[in-house]
C-alpha positions as CSV (number, residue, x, y, z in Angstrom):
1,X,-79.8,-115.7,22.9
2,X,-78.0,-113.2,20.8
3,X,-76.3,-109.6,21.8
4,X,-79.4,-107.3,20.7
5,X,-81.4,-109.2,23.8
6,X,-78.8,-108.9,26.2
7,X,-78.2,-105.3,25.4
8,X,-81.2,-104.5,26.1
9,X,-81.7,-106.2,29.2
10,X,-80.0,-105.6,32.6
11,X,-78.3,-109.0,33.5
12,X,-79.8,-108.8,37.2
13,X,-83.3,-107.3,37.6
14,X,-86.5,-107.9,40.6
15,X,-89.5,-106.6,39.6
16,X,-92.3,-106.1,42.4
17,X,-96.1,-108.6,41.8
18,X,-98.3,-105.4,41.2
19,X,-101.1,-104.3,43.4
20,X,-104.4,-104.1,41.7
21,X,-105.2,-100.6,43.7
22,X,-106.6,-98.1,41.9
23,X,-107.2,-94.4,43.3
24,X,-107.9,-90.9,42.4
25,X,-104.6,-88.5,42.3
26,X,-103.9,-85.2,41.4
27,X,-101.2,-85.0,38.1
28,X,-99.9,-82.1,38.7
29,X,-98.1,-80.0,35.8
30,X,-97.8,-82.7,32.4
31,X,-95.1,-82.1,30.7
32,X,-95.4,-81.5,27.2
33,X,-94.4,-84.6,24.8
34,X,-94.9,-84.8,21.0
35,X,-95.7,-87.6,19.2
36,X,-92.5,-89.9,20.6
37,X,-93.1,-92.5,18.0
38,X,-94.1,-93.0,14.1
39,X,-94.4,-96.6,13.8
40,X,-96.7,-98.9,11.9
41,X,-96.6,-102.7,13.1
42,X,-97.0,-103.8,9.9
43,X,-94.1,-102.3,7.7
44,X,-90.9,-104.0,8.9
45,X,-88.9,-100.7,8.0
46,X,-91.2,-98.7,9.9
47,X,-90.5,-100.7,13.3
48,X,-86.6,-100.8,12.6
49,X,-86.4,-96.9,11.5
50,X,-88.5,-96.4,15.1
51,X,-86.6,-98.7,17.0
52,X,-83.2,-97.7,15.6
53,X,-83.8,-94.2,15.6
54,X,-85.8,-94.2,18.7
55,X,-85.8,-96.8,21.7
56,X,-82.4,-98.3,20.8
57,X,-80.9,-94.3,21.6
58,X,-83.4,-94.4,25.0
59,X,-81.7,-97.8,26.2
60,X,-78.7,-96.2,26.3
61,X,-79.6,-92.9,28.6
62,X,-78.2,-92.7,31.8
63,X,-80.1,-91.8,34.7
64,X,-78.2,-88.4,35.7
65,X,-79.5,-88.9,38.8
66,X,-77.7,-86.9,41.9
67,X,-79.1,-88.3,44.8
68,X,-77.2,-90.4,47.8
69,X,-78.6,-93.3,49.3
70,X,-75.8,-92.6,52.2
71,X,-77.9,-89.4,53.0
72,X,-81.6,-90.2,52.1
73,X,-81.0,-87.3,49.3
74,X,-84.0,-87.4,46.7
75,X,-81.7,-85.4,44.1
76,X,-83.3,-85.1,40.8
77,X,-83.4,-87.9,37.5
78,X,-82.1,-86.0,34.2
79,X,-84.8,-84.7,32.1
80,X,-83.2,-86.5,29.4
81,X,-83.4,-89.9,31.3
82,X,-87.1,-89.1,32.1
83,X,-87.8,-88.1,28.3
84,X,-86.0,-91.4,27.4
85,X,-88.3,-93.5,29.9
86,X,-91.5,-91.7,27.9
87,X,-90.3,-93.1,24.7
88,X,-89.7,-96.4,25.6
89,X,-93.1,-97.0,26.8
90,X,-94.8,-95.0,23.9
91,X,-92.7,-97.5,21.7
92,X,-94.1,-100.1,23.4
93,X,-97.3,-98.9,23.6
94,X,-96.8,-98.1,20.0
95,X,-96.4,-101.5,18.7
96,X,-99.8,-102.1,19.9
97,X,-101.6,-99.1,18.2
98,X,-102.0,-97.0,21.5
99,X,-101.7,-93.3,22.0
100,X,-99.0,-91.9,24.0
101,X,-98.7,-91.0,27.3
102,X,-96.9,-88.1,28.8
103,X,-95.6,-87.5,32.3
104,X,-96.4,-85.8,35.2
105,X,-93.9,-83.6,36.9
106,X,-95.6,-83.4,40.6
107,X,-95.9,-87.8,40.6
108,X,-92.4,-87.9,38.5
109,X,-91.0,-86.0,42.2
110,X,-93.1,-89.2,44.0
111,X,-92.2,-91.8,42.3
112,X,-88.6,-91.1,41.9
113,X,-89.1,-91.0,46.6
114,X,-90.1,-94.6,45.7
115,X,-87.3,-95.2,43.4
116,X,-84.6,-94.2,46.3
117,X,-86.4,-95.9,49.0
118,X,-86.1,-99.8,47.0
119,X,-82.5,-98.8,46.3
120,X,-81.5,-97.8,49.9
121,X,-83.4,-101.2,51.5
122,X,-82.1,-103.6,48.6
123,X,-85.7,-104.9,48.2
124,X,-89.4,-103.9,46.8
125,X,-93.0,-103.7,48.0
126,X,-96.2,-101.7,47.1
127,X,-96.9,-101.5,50.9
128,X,-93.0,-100.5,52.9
129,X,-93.7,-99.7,56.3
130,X,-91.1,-97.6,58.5
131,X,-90.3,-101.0,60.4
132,X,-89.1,-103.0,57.4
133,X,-88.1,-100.5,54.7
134,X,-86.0,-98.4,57.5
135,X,-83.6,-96.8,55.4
136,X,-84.9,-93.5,53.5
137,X,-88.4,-94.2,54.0
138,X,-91.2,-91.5,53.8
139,X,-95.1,-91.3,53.5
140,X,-94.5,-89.6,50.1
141,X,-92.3,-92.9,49.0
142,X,-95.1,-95.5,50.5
143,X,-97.6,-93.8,48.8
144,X,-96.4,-93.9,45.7
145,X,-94.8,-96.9,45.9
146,X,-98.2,-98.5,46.8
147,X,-99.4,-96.6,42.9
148,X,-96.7,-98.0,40.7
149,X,-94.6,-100.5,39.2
150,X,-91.1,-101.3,40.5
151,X,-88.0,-102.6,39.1
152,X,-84.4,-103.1,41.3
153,X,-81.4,-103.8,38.5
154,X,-78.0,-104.0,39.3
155,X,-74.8,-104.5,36.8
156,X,-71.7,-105.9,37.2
157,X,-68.6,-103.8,38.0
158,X,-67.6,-104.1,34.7
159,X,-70.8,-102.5,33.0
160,X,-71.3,-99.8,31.4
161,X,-74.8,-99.7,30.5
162,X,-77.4,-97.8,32.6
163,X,-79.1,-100.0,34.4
164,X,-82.9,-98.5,35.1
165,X,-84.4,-95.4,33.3
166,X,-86.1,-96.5,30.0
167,X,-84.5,-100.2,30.5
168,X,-86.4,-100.2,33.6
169,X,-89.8,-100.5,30.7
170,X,-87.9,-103.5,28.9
171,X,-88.3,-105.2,32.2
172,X,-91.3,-104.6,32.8
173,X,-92.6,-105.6,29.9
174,X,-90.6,-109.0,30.0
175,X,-92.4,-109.5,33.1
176,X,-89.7,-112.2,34.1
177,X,-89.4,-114.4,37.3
178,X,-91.7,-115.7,39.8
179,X,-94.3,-114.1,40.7
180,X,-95.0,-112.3,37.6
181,X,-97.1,-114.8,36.0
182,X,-100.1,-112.6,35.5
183,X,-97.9,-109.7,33.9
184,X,-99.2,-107.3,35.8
185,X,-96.6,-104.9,34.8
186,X,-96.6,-105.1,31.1
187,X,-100.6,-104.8,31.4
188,X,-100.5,-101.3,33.2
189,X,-98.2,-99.9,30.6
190,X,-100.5,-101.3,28.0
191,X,-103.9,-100.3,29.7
192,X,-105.5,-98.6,26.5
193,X,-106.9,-95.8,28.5
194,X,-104.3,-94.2,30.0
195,X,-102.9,-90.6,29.1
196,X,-100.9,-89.7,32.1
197,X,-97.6,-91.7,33.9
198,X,-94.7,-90.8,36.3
199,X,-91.3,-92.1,36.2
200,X,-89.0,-92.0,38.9
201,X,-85.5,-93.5,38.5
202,X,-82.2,-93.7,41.0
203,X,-79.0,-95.4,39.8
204,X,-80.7,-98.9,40.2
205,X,-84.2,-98.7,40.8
206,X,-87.4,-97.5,39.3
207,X,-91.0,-96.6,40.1
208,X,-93.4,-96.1,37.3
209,X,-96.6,-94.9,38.8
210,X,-99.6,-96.5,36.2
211,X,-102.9,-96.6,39.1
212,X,-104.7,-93.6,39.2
213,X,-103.8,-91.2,37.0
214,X,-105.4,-89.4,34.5
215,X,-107.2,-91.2,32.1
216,X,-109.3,-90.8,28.3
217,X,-112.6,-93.0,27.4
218,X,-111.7,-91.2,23.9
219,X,-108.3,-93.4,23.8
220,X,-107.6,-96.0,21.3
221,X,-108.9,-99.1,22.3
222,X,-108.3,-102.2,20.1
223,X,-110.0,-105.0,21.1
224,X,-107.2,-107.0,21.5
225,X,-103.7,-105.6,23.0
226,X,-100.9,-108.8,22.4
227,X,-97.2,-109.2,23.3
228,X,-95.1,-110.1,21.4
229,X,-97.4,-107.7,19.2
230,X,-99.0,-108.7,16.3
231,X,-96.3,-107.8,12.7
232,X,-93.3,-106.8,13.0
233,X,-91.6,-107.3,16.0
234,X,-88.0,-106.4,17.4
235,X,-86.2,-110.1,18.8
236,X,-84.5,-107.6,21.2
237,X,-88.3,-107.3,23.1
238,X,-88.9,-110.8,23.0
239,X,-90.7,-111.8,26.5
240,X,-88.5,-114.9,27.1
241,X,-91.4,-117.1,26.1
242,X,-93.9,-115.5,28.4
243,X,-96.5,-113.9,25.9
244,X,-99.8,-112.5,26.5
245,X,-103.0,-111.6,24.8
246,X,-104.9,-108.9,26.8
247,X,-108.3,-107.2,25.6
248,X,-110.1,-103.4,26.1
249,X,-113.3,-104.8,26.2
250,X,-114.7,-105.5,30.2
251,X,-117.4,-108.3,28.9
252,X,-114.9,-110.5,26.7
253,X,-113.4,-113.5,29.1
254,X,-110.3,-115.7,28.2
255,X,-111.8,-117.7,31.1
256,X,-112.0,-120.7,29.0
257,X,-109.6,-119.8,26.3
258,X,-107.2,-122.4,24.5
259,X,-104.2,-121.1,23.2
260,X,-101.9,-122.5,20.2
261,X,-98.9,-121.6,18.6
262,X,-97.3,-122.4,14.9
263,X,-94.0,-121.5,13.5
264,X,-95.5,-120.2,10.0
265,X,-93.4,-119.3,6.8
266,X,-93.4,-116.1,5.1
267,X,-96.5,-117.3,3.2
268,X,-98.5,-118.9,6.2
269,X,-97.6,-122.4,6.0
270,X,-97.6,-124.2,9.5
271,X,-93.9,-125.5,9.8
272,X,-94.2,-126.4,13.5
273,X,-96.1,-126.4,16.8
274,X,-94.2,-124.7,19.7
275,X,-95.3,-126.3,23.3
276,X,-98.1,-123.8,24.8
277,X,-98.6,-124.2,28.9
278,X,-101.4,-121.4,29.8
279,X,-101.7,-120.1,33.0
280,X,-104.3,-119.5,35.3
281,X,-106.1,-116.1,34.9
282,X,-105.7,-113.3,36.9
283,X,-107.8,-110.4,36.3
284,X,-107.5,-106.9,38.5
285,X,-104.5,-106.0,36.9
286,X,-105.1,-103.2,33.7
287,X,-107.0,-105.3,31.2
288,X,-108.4,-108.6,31.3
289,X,-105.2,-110.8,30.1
290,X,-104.7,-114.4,29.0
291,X,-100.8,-115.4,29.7
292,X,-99.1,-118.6,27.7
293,X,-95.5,-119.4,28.2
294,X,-94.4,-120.9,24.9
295,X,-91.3,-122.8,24.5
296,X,-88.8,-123.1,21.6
297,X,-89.3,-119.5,20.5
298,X,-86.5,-118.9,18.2
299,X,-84.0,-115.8,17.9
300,X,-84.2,-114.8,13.8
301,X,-80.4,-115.1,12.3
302,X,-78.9,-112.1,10.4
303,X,-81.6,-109.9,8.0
304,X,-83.8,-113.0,8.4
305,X,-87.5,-113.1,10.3
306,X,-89.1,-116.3,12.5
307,X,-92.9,-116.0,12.2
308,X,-95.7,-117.5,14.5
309,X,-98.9,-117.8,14.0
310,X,-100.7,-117.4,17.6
311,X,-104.8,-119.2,17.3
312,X,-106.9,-118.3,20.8
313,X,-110.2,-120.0,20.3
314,X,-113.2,-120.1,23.1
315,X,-113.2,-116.6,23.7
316,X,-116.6,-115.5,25.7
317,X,-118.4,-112.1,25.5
318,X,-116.5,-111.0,22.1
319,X,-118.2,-110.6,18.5
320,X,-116.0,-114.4,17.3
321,X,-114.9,-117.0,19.4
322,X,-111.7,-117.1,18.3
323,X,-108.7,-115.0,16.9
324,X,-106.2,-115.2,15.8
325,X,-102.8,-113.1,14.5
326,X,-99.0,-113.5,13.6
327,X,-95.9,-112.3,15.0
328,X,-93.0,-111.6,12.7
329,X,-89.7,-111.5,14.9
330,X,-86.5,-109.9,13.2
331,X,-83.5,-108.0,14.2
332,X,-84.0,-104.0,13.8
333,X,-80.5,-103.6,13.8
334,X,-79.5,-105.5,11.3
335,X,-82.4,-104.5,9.1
């Protein structure tokens, strides 16, 4: 669907169905991050200066990591791969209007246990046991690994790319495959509240631990979190059709929602409806999240921008019934 999107996807990726646990832990040392990301969603030069300048570069970080599978060795992830990992999500997070997050240094140890452990055993779960995760297991990896989201990527032997680190975040929020219906993944990295994360990532696996860290009630908290975000947004992050609407608000319910979706032009004229299927709600996993895989989504040609006008109506417990927003969808690169 054009070579932005497959650069910045890995070609084979498994991403774990996320456990809706949530516990107390200690952060540790947070390591200092400035503001990763100026963007405003709704200048088209803003989000292709910030994605050119900033998560395009991140995609491309290797892991450094120094570890061996063959000998259980935890090694160490570059401090450059881990900074890259921060910027991708607060890009992400970004496009939504959310404040950053940094990372911890005592979970980034953790989670990077859980990282090793999925790579040595080929497989993921929030819940490895010594019986059927054999290889490299410890109590440090299961617990974290029980706290956070995980990705397993492997390339080809002709690849060059990296194939986890901040790519690791492009996955998740794709939220692709089976299983992943609910987006469980893209929801934790876009839970409003949340100030503190842990990254953990081995050649080709990742654990990004999002339950139970250290949150703010002073956070920005739109009422409405969407992806594809509403503006500007880069093709190269489209969710293969599986978009979302989530909300920060506890009492509003997209129980009953209805969902629609019109290609619009560049002045709001309805040009065509794209084929909505919604699927059932699952709540437990960050915020309460409506998920709609639409088909037909098109990939915007050259400096050009496709446009869709998303409409949600029977919304419960919110101010309005409905709402609705529009997604511009261009190519950053060739901006």
């Amino acid at each position: 669907m054009g070579q932005g999107r497959n650069e910045a996807r890995p070609r084979r990726m498994v991403l774990s169905a996320l456990v809706t646990l949530a516990l107390a832990l200690g952060t540790g040392v947070v390591t200092a991050s400035a503001k990763d990301v100026d963007l405003d969603p709704s200048s088209r030069a803003s989000v292709a200066r910030a994605y050119n300048k900033v998560l395009a570069p991140a995609l491309r970080v290797k892991t450094g990591w120094n570890g061996s599978v063959a000998s259980c060795r935890v090694g160490k992830e570059s401090a450059k791969s881990r900074k890259a990992t921060r910027k991708a999500i607060n890009f992400v997070r970004a496009l939504n209007r959310l404040d950053p997050v940094k990372l911890s240094s005592k979970l980034n140890k953790r989670a990077l246990r859980a990282a090793l452990l999925m790579q040595a055993n080929g497989a993921l779960s929030h819940s490895p046991t010594k019986a059927s995760f054999s290889r490299c297991y410890s109590s440090a990896a299961r617990t974290a690994a029980g706290r956070s989201n995980l990705f397993l990527a492997y390339y080809g032997s002709g690849d060059r790319m990296p194939s986890t680190g901040a790519r690791a975040i492009v996955g998740y929020m794709t939220d692709a495959g089976s299983g992943n219906e609910a987006v469980g993944h893209r929801r934790w990295i876009l839970n409003p509240s949340t100030r503190v994360m842990a990254t953990g990532s081995t050649r080709h696996a990742n654990a990004l631990t999002v339950i139970g860290t250290k949150r703010s009630s002073k956070a920005a908290s739109p009422t409405y979190l969407t992806w594809p975000s509403k503006g500007w947004f880069p093709t190269q992050l489209e969710p293969e059709g599986r978009w979302s609407i989530s909300t920060s608000r506890s009492r509003v319910s997209f129980a009953r929602a209805k969902v629609k979706v019109h290609q619009v032009s560049s002045k709001g004229k309805k040009l065509r409806s794209l084929k909505v299927k919604k699927h059932k709600i699952k709540n437990g996993y960050g915020p309460h999240t409506l998920v709609f895989t639409v088909k037909g989504v098109k990939v915007p040609q050259g400096k050009k921008s496709v446009r869709y006008r998303v409409s949600v109506s029977g919304i419960k417990g919110a101010k309005k019934s409905k709402y609705s927003y529009t997604v511009k969808v261009f190519d950053p690169t060739r901006f």
